[in-house]
N, CA, C and O atoms as a GROMACS GRO file, in nm:
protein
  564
    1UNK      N    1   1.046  -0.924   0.453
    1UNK     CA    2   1.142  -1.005   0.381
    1UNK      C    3   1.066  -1.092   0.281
    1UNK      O    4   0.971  -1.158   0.322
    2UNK      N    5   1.108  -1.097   0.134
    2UNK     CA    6   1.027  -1.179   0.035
    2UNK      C    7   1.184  -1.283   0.017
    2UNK      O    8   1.298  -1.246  -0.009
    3UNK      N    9   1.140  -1.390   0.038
    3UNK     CA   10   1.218  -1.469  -0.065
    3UNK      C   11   1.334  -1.499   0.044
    3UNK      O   12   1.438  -1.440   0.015
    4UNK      N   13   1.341  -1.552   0.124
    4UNK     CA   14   1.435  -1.525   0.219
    4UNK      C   15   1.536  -1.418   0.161
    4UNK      O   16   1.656  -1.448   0.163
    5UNK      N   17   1.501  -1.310   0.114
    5UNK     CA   18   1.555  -1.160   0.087
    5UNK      C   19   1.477  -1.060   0.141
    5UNK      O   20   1.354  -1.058   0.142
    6UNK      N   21   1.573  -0.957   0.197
    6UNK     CA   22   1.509  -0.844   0.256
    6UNK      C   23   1.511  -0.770   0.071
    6UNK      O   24   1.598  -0.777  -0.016
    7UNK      N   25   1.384  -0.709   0.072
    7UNK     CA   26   1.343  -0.675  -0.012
    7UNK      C   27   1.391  -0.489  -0.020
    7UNK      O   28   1.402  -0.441   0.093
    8UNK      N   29   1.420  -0.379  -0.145
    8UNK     CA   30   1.454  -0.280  -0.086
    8UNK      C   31   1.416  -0.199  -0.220
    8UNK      O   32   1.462  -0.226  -0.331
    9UNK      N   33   1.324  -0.096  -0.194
    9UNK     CA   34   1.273  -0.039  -0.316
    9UNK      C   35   1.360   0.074  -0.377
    9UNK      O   36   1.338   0.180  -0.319
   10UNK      N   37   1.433   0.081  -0.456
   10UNK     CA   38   1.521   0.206  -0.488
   10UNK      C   39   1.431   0.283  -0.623
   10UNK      O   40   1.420   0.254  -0.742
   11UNK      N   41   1.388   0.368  -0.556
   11UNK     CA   42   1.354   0.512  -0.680
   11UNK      C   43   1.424   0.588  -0.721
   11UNK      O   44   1.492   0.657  -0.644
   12UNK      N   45   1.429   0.599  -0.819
   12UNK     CA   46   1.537   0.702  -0.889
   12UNK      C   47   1.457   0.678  -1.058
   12UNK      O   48   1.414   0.577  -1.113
   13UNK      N   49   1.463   0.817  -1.098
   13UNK     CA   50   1.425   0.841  -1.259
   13UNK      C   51   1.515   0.789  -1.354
   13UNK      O   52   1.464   0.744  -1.457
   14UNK      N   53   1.660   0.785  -1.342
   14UNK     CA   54   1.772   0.769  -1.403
   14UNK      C   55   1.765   0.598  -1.432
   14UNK      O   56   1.804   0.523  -1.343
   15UNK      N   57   1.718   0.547  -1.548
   15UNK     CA   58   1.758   0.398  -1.554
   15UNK      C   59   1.904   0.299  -1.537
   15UNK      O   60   1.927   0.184  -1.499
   16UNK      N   61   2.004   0.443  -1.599
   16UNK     CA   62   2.105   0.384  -1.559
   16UNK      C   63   2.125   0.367  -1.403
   16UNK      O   64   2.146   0.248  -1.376
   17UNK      N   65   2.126   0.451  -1.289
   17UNK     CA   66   2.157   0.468  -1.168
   17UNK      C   67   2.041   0.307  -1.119
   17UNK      O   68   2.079   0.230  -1.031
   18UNK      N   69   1.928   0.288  -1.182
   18UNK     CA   70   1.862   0.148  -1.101
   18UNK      C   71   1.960   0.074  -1.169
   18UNK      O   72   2.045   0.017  -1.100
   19UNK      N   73   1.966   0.061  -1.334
   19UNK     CA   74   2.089  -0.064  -1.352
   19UNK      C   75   2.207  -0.101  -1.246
   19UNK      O   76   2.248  -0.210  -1.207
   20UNK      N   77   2.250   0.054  -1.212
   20UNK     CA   78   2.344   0.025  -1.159
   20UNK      C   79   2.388  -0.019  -1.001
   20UNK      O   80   2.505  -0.036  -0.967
   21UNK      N   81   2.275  -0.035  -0.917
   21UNK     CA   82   2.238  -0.041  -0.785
   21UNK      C   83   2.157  -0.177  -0.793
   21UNK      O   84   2.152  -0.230  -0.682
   22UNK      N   85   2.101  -0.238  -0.877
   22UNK     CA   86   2.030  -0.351  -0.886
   22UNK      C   87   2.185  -0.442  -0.933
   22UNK      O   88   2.234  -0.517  -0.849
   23UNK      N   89   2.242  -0.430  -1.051
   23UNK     CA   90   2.357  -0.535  -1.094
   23UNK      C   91   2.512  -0.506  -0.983
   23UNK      O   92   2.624  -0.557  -0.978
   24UNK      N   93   2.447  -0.409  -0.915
   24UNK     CA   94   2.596  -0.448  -0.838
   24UNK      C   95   2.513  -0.475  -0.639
   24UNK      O   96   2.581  -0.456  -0.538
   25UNK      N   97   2.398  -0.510  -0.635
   25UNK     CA   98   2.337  -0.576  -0.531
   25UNK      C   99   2.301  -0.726  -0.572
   25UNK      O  100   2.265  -0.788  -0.472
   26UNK      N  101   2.299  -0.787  -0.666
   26UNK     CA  102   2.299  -0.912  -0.750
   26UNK      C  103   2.360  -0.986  -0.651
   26UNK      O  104   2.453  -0.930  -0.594
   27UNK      N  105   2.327  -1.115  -0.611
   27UNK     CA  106   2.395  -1.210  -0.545
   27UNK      C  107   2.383  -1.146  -0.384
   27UNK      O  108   2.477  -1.196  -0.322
   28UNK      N  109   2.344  -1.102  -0.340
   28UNK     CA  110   2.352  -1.047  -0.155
   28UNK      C  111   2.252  -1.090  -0.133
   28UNK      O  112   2.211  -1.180  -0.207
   29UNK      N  113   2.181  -1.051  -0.035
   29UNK     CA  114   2.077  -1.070   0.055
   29UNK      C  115   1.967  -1.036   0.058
   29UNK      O  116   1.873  -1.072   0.129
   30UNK      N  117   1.980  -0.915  -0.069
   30UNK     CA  118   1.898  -0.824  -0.093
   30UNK      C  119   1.834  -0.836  -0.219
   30UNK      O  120   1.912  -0.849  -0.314
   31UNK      N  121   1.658  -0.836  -0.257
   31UNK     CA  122   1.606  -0.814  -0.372
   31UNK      C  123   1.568  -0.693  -0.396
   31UNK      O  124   1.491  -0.638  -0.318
   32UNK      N  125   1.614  -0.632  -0.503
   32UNK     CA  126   1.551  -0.500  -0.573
   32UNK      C  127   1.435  -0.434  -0.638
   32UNK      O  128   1.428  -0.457  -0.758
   33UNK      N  129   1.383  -0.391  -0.610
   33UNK     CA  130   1.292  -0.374  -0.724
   33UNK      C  131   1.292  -0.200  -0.768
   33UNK      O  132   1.313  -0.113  -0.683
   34UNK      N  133   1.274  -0.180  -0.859
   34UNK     CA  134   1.280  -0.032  -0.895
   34UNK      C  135   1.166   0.065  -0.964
   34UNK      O  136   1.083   0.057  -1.054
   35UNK      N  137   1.201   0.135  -0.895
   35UNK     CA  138   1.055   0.221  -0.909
   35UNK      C  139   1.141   0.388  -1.032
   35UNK      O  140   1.261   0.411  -1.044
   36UNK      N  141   1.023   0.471  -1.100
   36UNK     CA  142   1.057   0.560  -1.211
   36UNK      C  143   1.059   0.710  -1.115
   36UNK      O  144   1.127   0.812  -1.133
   37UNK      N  145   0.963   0.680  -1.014
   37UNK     CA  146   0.913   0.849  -0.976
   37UNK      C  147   0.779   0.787  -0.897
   37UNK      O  148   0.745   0.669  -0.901
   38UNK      N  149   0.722   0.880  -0.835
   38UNK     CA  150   0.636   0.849  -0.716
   38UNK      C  151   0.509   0.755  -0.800
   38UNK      O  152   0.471   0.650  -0.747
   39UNK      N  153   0.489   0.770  -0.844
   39UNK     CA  154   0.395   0.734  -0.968
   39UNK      C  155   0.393   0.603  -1.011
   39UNK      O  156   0.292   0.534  -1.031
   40UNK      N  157   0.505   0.572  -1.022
   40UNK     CA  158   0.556   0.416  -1.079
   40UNK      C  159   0.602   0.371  -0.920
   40UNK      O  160   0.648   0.257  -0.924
   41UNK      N  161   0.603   0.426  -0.782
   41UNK     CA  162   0.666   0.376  -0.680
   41UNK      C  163   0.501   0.306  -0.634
   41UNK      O  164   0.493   0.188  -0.600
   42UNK      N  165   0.374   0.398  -0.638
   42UNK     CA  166   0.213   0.303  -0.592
   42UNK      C  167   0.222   0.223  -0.659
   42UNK      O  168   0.192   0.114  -0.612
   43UNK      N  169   0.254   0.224  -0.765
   43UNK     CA  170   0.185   0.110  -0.912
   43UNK      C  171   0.266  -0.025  -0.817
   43UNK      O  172   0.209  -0.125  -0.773
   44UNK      N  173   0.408   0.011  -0.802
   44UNK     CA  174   0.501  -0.140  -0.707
   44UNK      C  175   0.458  -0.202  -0.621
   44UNK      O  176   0.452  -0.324  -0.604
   45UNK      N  177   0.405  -0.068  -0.527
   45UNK     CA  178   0.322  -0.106  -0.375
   45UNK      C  179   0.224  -0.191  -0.381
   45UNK      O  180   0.220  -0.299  -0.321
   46UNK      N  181   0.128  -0.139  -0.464
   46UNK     CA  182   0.005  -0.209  -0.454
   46UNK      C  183  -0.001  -0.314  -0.597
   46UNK      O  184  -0.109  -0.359  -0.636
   47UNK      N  185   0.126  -0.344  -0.666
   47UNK     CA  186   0.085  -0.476  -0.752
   47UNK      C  187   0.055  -0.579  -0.699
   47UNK      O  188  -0.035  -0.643  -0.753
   48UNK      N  189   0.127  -0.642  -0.556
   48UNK     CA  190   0.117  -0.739  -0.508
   48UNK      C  191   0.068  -0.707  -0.375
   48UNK      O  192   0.106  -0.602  -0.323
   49UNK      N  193  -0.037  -0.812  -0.292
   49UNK     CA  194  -0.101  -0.792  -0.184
   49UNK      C  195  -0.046  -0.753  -0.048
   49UNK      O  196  -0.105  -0.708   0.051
   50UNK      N  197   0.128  -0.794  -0.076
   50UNK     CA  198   0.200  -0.852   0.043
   50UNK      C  199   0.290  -0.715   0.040
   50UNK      O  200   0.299  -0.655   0.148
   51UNK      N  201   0.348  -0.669  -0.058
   51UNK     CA  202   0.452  -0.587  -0.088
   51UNK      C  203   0.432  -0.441  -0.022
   51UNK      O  204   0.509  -0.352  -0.055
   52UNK      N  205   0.316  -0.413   0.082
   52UNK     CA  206   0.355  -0.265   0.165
   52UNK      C  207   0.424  -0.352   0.261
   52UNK      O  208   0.521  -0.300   0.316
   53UNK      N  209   0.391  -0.488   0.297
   53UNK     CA  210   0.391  -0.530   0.428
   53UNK      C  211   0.564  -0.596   0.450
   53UNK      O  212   0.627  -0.611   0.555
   54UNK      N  213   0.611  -0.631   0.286
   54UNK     CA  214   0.709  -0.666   0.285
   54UNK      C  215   0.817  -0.560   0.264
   54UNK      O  216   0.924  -0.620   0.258
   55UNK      N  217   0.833  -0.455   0.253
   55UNK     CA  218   0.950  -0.360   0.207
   55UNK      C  219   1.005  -0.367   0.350
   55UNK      O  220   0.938  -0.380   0.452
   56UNK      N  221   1.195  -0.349   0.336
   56UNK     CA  222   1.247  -0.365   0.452
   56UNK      C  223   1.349  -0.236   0.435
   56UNK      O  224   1.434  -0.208   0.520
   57UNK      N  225   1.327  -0.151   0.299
   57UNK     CA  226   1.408  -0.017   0.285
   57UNK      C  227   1.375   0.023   0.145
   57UNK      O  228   1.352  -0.041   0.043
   58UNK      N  229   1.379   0.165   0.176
   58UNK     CA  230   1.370   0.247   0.029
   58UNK      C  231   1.519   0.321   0.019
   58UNK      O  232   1.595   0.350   0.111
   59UNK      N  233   1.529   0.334  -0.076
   59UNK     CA  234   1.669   0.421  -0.112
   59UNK      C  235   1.612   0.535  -0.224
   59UNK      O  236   1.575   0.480  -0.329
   60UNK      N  237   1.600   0.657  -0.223
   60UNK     CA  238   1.540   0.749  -0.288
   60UNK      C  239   1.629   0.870  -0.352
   60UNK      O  240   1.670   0.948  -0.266
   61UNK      N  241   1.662   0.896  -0.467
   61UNK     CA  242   1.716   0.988  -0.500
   61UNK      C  243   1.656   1.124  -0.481
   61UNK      O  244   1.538   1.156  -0.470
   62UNK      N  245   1.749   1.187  -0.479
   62UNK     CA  246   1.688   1.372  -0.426
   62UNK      C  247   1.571   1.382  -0.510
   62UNK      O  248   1.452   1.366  -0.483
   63UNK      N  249   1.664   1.427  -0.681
   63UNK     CA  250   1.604   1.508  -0.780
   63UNK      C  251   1.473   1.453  -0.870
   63UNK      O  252   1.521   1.397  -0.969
   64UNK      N  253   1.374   1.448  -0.871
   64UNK     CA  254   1.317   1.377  -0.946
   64UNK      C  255   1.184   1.433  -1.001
   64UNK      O  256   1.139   1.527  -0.935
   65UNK      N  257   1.121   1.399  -1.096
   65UNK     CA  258   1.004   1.462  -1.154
   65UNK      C  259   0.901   1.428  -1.049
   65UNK      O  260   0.883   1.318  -0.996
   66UNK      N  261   0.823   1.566  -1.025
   66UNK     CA  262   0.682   1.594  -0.940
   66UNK      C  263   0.724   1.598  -0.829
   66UNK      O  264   0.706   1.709  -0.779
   67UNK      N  265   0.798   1.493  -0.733
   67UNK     CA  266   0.834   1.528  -0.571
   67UNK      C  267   0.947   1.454  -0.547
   67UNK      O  268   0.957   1.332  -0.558
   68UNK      N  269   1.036   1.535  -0.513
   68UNK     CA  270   1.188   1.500  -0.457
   68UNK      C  271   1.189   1.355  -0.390
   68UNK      O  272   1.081   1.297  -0.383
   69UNK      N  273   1.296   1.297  -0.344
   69UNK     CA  274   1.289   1.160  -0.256
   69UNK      C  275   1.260   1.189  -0.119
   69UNK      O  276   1.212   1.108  -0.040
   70UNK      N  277   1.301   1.350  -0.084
   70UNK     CA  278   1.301   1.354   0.062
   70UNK      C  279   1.114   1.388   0.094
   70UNK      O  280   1.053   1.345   0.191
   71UNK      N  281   1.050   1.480  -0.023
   71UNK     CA  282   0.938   1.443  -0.028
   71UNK      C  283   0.821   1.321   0.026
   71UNK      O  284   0.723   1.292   0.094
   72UNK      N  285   0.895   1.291  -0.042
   72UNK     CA  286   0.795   1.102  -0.095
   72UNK      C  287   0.871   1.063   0.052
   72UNK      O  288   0.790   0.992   0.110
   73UNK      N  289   0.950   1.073   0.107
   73UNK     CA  290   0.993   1.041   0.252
   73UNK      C  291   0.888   1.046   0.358
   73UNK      O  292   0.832   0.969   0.436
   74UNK      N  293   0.886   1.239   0.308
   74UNK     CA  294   0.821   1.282   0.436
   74UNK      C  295   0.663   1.252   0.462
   74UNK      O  296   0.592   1.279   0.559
   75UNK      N  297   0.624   1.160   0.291
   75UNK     CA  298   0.466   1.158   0.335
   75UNK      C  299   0.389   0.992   0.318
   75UNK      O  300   0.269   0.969   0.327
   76UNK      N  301   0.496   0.896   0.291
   76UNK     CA  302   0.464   0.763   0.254
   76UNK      C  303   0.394   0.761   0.330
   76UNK      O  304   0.286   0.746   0.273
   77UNK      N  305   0.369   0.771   0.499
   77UNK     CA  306   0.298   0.696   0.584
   77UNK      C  307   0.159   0.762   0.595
   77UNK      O  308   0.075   0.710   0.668
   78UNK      N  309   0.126   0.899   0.511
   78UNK     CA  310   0.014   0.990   0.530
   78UNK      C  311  -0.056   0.891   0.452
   78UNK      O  312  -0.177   0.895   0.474
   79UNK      N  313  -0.006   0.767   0.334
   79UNK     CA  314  -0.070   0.726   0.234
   79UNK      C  315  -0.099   0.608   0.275
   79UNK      O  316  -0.210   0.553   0.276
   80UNK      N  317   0.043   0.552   0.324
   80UNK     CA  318   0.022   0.398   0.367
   80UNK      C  319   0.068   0.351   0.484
   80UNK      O  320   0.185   0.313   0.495
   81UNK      N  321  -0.037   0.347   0.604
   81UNK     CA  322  -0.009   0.348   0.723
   81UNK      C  323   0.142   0.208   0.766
   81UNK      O  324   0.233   0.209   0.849
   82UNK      N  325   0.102   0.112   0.663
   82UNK     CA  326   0.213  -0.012   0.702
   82UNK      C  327   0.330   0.077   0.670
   82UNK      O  328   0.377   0.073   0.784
   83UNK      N  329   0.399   0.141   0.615
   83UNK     CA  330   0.495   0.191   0.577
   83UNK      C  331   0.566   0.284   0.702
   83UNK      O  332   0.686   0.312   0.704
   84UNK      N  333   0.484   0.318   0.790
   84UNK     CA  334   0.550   0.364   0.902
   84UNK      C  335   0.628   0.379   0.965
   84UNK      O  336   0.655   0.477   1.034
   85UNK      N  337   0.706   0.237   0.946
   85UNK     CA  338   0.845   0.280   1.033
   85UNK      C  339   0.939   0.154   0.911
   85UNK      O  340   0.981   0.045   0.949
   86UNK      N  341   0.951   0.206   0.772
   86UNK     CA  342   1.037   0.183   0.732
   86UNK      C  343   1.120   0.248   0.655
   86UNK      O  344   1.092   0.295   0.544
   87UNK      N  345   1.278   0.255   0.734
   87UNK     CA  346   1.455   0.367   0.672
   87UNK      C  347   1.428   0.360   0.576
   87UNK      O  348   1.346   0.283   0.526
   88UNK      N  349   1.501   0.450   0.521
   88UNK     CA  350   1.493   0.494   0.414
   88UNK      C  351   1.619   0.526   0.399
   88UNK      O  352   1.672   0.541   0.508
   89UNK      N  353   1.737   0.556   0.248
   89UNK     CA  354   1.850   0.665   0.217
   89UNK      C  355   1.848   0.753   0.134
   89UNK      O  356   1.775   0.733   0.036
   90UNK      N  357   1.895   0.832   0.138
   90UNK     CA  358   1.896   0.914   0.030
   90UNK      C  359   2.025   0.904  -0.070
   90UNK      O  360   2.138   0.916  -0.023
   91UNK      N  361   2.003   0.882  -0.208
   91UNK     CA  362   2.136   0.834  -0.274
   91UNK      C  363   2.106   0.957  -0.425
   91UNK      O  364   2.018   0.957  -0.511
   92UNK      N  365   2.219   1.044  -0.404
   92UNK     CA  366   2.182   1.164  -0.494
   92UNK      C  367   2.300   1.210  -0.557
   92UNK      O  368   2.410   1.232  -0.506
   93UNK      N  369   2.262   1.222  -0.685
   93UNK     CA  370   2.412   1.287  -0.753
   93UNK      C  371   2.448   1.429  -0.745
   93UNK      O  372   2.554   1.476  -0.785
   94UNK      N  373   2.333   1.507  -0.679
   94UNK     CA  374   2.289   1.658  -0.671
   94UNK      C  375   2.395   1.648  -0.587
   94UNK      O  376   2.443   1.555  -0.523
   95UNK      N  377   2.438   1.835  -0.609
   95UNK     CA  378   2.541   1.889  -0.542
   95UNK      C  379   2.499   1.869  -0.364
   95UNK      O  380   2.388   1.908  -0.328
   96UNK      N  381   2.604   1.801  -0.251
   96UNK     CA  382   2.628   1.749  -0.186
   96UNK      C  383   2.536   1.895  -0.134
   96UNK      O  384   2.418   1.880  -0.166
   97UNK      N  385   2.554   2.005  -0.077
   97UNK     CA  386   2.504   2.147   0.028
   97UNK      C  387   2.337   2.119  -0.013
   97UNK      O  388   2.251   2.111   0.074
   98UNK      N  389   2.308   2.106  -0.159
   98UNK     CA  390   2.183   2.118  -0.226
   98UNK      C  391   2.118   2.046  -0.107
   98UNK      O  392   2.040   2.092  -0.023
   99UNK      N  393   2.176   1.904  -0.120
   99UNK     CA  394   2.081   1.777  -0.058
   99UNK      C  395   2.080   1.810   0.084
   99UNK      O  396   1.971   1.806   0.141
  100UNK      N  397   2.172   1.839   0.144
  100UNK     CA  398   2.230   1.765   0.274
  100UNK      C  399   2.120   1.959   0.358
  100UNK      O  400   2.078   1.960   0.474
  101UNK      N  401   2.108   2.053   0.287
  101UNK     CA  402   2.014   2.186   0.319
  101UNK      C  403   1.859   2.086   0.292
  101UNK      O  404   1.801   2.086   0.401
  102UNK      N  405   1.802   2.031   0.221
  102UNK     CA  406   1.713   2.002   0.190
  102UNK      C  407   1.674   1.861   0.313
  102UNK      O  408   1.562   1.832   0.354
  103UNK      N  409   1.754   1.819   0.335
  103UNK     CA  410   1.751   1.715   0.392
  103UNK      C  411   1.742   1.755   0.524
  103UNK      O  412   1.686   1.671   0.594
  104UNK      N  413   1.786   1.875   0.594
  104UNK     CA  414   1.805   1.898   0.764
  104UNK      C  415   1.633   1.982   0.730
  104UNK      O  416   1.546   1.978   0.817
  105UNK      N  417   1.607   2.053   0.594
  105UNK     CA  418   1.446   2.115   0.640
  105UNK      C  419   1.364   1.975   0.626
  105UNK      O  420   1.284   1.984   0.720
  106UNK      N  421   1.348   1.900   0.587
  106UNK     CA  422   1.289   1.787   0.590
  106UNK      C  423   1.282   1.729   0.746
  106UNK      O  424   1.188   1.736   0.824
  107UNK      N  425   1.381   1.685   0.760
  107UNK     CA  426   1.360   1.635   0.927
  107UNK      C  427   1.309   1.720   1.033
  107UNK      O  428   1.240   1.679   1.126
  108UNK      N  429   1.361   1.889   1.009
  108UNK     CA  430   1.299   1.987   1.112
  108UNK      C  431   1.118   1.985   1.086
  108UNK      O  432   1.042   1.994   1.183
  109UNK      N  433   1.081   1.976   0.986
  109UNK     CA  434   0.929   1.974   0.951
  109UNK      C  435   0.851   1.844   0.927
  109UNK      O  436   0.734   1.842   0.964
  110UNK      N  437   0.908   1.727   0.863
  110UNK     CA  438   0.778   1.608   0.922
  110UNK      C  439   0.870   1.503   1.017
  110UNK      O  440   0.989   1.478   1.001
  111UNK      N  441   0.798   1.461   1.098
  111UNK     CA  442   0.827   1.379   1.196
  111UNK      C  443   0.876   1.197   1.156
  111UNK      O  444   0.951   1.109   1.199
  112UNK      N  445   0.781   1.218   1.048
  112UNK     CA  446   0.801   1.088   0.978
  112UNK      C  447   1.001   1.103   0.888
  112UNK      O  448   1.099   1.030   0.892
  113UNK      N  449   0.983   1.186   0.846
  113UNK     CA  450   1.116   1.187   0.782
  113UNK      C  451   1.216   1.179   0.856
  113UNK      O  452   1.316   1.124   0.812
  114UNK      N  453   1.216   1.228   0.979
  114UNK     CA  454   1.318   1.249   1.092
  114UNK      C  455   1.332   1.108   1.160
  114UNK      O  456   1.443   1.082   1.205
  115UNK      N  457   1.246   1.024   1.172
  115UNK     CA  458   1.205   0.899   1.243
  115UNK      C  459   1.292   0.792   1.143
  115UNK      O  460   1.365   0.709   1.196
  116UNK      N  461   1.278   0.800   1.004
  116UNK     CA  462   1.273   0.685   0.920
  116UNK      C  463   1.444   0.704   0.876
  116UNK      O  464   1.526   0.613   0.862
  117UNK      N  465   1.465   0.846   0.858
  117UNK     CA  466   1.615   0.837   0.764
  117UNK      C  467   1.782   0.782   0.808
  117UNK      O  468   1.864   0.820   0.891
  118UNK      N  469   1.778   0.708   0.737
  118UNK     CA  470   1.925   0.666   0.788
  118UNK      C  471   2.049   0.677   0.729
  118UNK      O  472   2.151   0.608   0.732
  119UNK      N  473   2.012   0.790   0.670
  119UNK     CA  474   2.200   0.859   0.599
  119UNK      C  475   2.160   0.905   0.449
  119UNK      O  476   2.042   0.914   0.414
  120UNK      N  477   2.246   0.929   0.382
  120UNK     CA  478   2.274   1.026   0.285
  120UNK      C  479   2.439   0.957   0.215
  120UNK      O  480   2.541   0.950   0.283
  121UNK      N  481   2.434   0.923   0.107
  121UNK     CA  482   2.526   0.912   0.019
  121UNK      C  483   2.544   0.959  -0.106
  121UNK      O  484   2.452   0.946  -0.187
  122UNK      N  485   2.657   1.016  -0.142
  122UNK     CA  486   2.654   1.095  -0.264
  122UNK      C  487   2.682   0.942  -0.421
  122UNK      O  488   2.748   0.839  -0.410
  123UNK      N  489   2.634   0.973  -0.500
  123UNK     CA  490   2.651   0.938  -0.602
  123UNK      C  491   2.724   0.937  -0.667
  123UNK      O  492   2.717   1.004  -0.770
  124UNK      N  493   2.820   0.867  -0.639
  124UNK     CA  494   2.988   0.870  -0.749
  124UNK      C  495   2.976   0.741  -0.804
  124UNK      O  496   2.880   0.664  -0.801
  125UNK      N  497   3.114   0.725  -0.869
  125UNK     CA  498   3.196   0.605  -0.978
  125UNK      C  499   3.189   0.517  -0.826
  125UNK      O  500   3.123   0.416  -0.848
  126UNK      N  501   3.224   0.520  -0.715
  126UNK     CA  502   3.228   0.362  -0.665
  126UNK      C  503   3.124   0.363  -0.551
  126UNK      O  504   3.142   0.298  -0.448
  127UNK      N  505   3.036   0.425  -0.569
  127UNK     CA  506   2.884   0.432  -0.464
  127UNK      C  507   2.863   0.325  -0.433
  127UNK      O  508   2.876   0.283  -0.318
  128UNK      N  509   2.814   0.237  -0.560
  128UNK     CA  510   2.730   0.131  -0.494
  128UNK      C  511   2.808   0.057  -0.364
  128UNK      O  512   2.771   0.019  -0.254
  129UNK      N  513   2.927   0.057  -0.432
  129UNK     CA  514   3.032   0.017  -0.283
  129UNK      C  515   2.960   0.027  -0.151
  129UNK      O  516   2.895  -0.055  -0.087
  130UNK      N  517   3.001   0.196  -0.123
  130UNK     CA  518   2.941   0.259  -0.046
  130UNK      C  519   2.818   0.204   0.015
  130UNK      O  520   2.795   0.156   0.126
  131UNK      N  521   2.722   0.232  -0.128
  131UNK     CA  522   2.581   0.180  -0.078
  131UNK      C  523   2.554   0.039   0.003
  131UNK      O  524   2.503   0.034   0.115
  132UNK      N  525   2.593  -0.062  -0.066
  132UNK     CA  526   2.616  -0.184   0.010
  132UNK      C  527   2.628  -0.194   0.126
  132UNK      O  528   2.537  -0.234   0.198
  133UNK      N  529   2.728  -0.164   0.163
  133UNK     CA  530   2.785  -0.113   0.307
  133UNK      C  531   2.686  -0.051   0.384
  133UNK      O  532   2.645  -0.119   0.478
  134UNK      N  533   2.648   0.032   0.372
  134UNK     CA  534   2.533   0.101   0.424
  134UNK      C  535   2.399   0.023   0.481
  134UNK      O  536   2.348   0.022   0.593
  135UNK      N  537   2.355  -0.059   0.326
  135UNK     CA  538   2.258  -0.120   0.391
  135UNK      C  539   2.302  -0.238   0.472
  135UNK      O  540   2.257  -0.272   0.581
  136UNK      N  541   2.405  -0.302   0.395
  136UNK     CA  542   2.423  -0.441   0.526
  136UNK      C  543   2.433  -0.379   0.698
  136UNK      O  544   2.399  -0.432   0.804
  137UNK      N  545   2.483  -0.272   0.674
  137UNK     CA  546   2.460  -0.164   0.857
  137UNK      C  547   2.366  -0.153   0.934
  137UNK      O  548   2.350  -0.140   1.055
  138UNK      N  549   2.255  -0.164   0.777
  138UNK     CA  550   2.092  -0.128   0.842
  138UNK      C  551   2.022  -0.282   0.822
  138UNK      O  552   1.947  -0.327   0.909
  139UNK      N  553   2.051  -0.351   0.709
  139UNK     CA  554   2.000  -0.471   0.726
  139UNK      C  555   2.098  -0.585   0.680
  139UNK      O  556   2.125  -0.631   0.568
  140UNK      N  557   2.146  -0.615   0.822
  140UNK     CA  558   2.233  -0.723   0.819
  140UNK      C  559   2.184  -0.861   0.777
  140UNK      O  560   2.075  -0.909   0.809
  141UNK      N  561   2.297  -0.933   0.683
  141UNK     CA  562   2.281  -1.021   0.614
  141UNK      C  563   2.261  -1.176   0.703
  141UNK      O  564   2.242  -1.281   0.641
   0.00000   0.00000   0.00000
């Protein structure tokens, strides 16, 4: 927790989709920070000394340049041992069978992905709704 805020890293390539998950989490409990693709997600980690130690959730989109979200799921902790046991969602505009097939081989094959994930939401017009909801489930306010 930074800031008496649980802190929650959402990756996604799409700038609009962080606009839109950062300005409609504004005012909660929760601070955002947003990452481009796995690439721009180390550069976050390791800007500040505290920030593996502080993340309290990632939210990861499927589709993304170099390695999917369920990817970067299945191997955060091969990189950064503090990261170990922190949920994760998956928030994807990809066709619902695409993700939700990709998502059951993910959990059958790393242990870490199966351990950490806590749901799957599709990406529509009133998500963030959704999303909200979700995390206050996982990290109550």
């Amino acid at each position: 927790m930074r800031e008496d805020k649980y802190l929650i890293i959402y990756v996604d390539d799409s700038v609009m989709a962080q606009e839109m998950v950062s300005d409609g989490l504004k005012g909660t409990d929760y601070l955002v920070e947003t990452a481009n693709d796995v690439r721009d997600l180390e550069k976050r980690l390791l800007s500040e000394v505290n920030t593996l130690w502080q993340v309290d959730l990632f939210i990861f989109d499927f589709d993304m340049p170099d390695l999917t979200g369920a990817q970067i799921a299945s191997s955060l902790d091969r990189v950064y041992k503090e990261l170990k046991a922190i949920p994760f969602i998956i928030f994807s505009g990809k066709p619902r069978e695409e993700v939700l097939k990709a998502i059951e081989a993910a959990q059958q094959s790393s242990p870490t992905f199966a351990r950490n994930y806590r749901g799957y939401l599709e990406k529509k017009g009133e998500s963030v709704g959704e999303l909200l909801e979700k995390i206050q489930e996982l990290l109550p306010g």
